[in-house]
C-alpha positions as CSV (number, residue, x, y, z in Angstrom):
1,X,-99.3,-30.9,-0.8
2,X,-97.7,-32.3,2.4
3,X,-100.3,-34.9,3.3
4,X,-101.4,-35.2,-0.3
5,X,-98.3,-36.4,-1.3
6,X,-96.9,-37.6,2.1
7,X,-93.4,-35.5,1.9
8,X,-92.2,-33.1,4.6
9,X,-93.1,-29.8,4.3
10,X,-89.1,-28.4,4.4
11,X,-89.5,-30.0,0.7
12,X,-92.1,-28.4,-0.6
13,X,-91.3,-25.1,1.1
14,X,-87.8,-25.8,-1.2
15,X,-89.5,-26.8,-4.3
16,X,-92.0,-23.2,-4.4
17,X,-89.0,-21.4,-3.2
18,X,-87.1,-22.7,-6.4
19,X,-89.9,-22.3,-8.7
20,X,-90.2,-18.5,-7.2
21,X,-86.4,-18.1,-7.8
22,X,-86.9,-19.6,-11.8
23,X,-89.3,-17.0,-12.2
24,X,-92.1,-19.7,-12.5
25,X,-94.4,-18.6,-9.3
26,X,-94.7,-15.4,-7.7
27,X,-95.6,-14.8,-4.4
28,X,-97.6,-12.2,-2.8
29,X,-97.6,-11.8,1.1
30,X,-100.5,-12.8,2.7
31,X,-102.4,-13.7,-0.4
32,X,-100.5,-16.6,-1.7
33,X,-98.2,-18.3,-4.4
34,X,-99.4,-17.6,-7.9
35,X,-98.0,-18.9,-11.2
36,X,-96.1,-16.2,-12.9
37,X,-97.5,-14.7,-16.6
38,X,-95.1,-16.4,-19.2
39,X,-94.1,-19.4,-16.9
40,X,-95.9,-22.1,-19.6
41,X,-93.5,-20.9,-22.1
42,X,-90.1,-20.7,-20.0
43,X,-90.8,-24.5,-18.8
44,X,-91.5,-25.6,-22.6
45,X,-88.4,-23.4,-23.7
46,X,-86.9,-25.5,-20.8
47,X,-88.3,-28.9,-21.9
48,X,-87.0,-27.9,-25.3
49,X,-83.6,-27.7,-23.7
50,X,-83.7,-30.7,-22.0
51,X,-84.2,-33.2,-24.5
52,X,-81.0,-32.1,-26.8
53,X,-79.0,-32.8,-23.9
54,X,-80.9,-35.4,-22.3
55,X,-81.0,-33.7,-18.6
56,X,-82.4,-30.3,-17.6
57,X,-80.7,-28.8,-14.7
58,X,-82.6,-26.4,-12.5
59,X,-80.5,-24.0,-12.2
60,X,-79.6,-23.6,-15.8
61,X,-76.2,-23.9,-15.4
62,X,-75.9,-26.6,-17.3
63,X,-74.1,-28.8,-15.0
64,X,-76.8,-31.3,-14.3
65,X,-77.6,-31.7,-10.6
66,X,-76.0,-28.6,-9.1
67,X,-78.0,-26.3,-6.8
């Protein structure tokens, strides 16, 4: 993903780690990332969410923006 897209690898390493924490990816040690069962449905339920307010917020706090 680094050289694919040309970011720095802290960023990616941020953006798995958030997915992981969302329940979206999994991880398994020395195998690799994996997308978790029932993540297509969370980030539709979370599309879903986002167009009634206009934002989505990561966190889903609400608070669009905060970490």
């Amino acid at each position: 993903m680094v050289q694919f897209y040309r970011i720095n690898h802290v960023t990616v390493a941020r953006g798995i780690n958030l997915l992981v924490d969302q329940g979206i990816l999994y991880k398994k040690r020395g195998i690799g990332v994996f997308v978790a069962p029932g993540a297509r449905e969370a980030l539709l339920e979370a599309r879903r969410g986002r167009s009634s307010t206009g934002r989505f917020s990561p966190t889903g706090s609400g608070i669009p923006g905060s970490w």
